[in-house]
N, C-alpha and C positions, 0 to 999 in steps of 0.2 A: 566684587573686588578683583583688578585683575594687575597681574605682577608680570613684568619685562625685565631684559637687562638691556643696561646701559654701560658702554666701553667707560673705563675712564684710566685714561694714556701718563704713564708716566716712565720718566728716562733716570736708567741709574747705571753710570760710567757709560760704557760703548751700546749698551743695550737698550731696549727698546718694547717693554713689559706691556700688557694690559692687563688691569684688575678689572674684575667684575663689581659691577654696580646693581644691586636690583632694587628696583627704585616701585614701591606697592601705592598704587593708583587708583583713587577713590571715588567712582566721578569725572570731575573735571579737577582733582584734587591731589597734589601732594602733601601728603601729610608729615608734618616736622615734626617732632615731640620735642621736650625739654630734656634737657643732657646738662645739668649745670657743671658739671667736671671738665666737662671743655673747654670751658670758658667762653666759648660762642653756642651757650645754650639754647638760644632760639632757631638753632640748626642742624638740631641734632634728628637726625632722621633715621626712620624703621631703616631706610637702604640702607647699609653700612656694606663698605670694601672690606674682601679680604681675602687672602691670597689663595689662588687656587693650584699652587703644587707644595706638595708639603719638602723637607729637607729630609737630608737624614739624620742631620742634628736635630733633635724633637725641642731641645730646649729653645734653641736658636731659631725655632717656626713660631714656638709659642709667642715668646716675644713681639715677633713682628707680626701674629694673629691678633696680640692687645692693639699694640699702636695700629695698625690697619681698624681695627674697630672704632678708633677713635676719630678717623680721616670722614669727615660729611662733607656731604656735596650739596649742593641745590642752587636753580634754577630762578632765576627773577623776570618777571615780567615788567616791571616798572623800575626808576630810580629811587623812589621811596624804601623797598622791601631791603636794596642792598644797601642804603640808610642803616638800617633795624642793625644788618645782618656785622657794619663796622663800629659798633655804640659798643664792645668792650674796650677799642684801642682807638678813638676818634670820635667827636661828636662835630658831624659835618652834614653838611646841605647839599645835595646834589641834584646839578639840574642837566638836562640835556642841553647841547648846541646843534646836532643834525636833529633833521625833521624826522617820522616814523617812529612806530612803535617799538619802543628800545627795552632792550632785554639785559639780562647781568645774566653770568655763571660764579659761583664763588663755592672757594672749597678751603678747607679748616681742618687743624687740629689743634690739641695742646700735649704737650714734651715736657714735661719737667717744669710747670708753670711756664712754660713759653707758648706762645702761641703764634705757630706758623699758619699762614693764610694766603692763598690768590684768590684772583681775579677776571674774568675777559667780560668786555660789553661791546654791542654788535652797533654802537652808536656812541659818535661825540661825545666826553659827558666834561662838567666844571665842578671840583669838591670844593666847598668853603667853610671853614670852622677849626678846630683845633684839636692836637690828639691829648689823648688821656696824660696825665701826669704820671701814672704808674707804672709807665714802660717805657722803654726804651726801644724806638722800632730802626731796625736797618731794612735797605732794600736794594737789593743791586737791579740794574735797568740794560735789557738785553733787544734785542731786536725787535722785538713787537712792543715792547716799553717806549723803546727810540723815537724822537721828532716831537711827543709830549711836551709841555714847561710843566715844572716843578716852581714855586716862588719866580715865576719870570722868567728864570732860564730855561734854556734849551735844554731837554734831557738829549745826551749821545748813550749808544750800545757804547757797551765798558762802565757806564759811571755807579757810581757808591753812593744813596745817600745815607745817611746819619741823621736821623732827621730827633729834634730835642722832645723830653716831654713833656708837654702842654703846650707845644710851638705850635702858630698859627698851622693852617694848612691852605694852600692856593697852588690845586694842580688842576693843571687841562692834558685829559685824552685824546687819542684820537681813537676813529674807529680802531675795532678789533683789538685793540691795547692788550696787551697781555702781561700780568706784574707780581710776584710773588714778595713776602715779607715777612718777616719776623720781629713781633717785640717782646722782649725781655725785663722781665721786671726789677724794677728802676733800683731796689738795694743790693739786687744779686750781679745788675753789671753794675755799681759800684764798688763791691766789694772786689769784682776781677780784674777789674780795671787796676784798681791799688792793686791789689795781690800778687797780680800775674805778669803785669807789666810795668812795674814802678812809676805810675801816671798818677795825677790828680782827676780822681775821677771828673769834677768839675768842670777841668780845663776840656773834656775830650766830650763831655757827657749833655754841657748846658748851652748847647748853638749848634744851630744846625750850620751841617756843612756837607760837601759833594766832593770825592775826588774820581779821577777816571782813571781806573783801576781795571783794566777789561782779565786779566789773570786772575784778581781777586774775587771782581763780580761773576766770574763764571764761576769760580769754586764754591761760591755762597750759592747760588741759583741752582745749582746741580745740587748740594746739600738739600736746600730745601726742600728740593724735589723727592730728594730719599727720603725725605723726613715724611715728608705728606704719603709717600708710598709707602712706608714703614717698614725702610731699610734702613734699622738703628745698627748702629756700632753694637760689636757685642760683648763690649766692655760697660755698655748703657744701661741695657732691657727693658724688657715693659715698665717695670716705674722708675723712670727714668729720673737721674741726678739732674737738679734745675744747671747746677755750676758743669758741668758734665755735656749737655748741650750748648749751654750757655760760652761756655770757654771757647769749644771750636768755634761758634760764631764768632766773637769779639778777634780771636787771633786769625781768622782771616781777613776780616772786615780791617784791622788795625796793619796788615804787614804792608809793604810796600812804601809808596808816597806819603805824606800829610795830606789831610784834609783840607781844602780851600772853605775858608766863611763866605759868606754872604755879603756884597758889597753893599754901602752902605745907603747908596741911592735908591736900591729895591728896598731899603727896609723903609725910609720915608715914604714909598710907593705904598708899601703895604698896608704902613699908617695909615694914608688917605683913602685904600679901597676899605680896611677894616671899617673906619669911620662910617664911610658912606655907606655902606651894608647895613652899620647898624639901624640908620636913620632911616635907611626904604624898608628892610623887615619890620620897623618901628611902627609904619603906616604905607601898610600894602595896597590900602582903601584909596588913599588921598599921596601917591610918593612925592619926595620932594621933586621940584626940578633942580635942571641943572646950578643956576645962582644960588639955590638954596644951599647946594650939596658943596660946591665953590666956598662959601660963606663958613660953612659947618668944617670944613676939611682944611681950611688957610690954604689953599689951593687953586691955581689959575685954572680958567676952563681947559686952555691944551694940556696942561699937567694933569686933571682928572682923565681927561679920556685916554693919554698917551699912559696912566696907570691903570686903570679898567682895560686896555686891551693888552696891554704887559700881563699883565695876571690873571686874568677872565677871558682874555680874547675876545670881548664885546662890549660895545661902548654903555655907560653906565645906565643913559636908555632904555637901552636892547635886555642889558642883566635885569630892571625892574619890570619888564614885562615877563620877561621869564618867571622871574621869583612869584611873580601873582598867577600867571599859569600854573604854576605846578601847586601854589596854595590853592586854588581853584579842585584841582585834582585831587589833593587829599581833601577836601571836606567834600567831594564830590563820593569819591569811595569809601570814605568812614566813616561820615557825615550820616543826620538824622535823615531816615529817605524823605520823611514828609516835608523837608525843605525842597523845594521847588529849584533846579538847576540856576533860574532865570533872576532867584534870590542870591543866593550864592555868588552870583556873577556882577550884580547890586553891590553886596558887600562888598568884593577888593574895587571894586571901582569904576567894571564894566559897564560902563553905560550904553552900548551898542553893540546887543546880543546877537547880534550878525555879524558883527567883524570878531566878538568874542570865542562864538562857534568855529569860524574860518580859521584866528590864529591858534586854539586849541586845535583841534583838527591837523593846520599842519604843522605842528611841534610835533603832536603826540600819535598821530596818525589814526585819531579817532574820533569821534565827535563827543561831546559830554553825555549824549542821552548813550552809547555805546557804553562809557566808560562803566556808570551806573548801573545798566544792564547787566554786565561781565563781574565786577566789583563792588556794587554796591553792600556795605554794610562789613566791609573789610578794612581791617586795620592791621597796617603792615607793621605798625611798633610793639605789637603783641610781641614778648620775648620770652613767653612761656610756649606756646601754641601758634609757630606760625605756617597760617595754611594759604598754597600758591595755586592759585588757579590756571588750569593750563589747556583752557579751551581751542587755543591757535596750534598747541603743538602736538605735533604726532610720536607716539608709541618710538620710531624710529627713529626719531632725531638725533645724531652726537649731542654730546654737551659742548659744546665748544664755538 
């Protein structure tokens, strides 16, 4: 077994810290453990951050020695695993749009029942699905967030979203994306909602909305940042008050502007992409075409496609051959080995295991007999024990 560190970079005010990451190496293998206190217990890894100069306040180190123990990190090699790794606050589909081998970083804790969380992947990616009903997740969107859509629109540096919970989800990355968030669960920003700021929690709570807020969203994204480096308030401490993190978020996220809704032609849009999603995951084997999807959706063909690339960025096509690649993949890596690749490929519908090989290959920057090779008999929805295989990456590498 052999043990390295790894930087992991975080900014608190004008400064510019590193914590140590030591991340134990098994193999070709990092090893996660289950941490279910964090609420992203399939991430909880032997690495744990944490601070390497102590204070001369002892109590005031301690605290921020818990929450630092509670900040994990890890590494993805596929779309699937950062799948697993958003199933407390989202259950969503994500597929690549650039070609190559795409990777995730994602890094986690939980504060007082909240649970702050980022992000970076080193390739295009499309999320489709919807987030949990039990939180309430904010995100401010900063310069590597920027040029993304969120529901259609354009994400700008400065914007806020609010996004509702159990509201659909349809965002496009771009490379290198970089995105921090926190959701709060759903009776504790009710309650501070009414409490704190004489609102109905309903009116502010149940529709997503964006405002550009560049003052706000930088005091939220800088927060975050403390929070993940575990630089609590130290009126907080290690076990932190939920309404106590909770508050600071909401009264920044709420001061300024109103929030803009969602106009109303994206949300017919969304109707017709929801629809037609369901019908191609329906039958990945046989998908519909286009008249069928037309027929299904009350929808002209230019209004399907001019919806499919408002919110997907690829015409509805292009999203059902994706969505059967990347089916392809998981029963390719978690799948019985004695199914034969060439089956597999039968099933969603491949009838020409040479154009099948070629568009795998260049999606994913690998061939199927590779994939199975590297991962075969790996399932990335393990949420007690998940183990990342990390045969391309070197001892050296940043995480970032």
């Amino acid at each position: 077994m052999q043990v390295w560190k790894r930087p992991f970079v975080a900014i608190s005010g004008s400064r510019t810290r590193k914590l140590v990451c030591q991340v134990i190496q098994e193999n070709t293998h990092y090893i996660l453990a289950s941490a279910p206190e964090t609420g992203f217990g399939h991430l909880a890894g032997r690495g744990e951050c944490g601070p390497k100069r102590r204070r001369a306040n002892k109590s005031v180190f301690t605290k921020r020695e818990e929450c630092l123990n509670r900040t994990r990190w890890a590494r993805f090699e596929s779309v699937e695993e950062l799948e697993a790794a958003l199933r407390p606050v989202s259950e969503v589909e994500i597929t690549q749009s650039d070609s190559g081998s795409g990777s995730a970083t994602f890094w986690s804790t939980s504060i007082g029942g909240c649970l702050v969380f980022g992000g970076t992947g080193n390739r295009a990616m499309v999320f489709s699905g919807r987030r949990s009903e039990e939180y309430w997740t904010l995100t401010p969107i900063r310069r590597l967030a920027a040029g993304g859509h969120f529901r259609g629109q354009v994400l700008e540096e400065g914007d806020l979203l609010l996004l509702d919970p159990g509201g659909e989800v349809f965002q496009r990355t771009l490379k290198g994306h970089l995105q921090h968030a926190i959701s709060i669960p759903l009776t504790v920003a009710e309650r501070i909602i009414a409490a704190e700021h004489g609102l109905a929690p309903e009116s502010v709570i149940n529709k997503w909305s964006r405002k550009n807020a560049p003052r706000a969203a930088g005091q939220l994204e800088r927060m975050l940042m403390r929070l993940l480096a575990g630089n609590l308030p130290s009126r907080i401490g290690g076990n932190a008050d939920v309404t106590e993190v909770a508050g600071q978020v909401i009264a920044t996220s709420l001061s300024g502007s109103s929030p803009q809704s969602l106009r109303s032609s994206l949300a017919n849009r969304r109707r017709i992409v929801s629809r037609a999603e369901e019908l191609i995951r329906g039958s990945l084997n046989q998908p519909p075409g286009v008249t069928e999807l037309c027929e299904a959706t009350y929808a002209s063909r230019r209004l399907l496609f001019n919806a499919f690339n408002e919110l997907l960025g690829r015409s509805p096509i292009a999203h059902a051959r994706i969505l059967r690649l990347h089916a392809a993949r998981r029963r390719i890596r978690s799948g019985d080995e004695r199914m034969r690749i060439q089956e597999i490929a039968f099933q969603l519908g491949f009838s020409h295991l040479g154009q099948f090989a070629t568009d795998y290959s260049r999606l994913f920057g690998e061939l199927p007999s590779q994939t199975r090779r590297l991962w075969g008999g790996f399932s990335a929805g393990d949420a007690s024990v998940l183990l990342t295989k990390t045969a391309r990456q070197s001892p050296g590498d940043n995480p970032s």
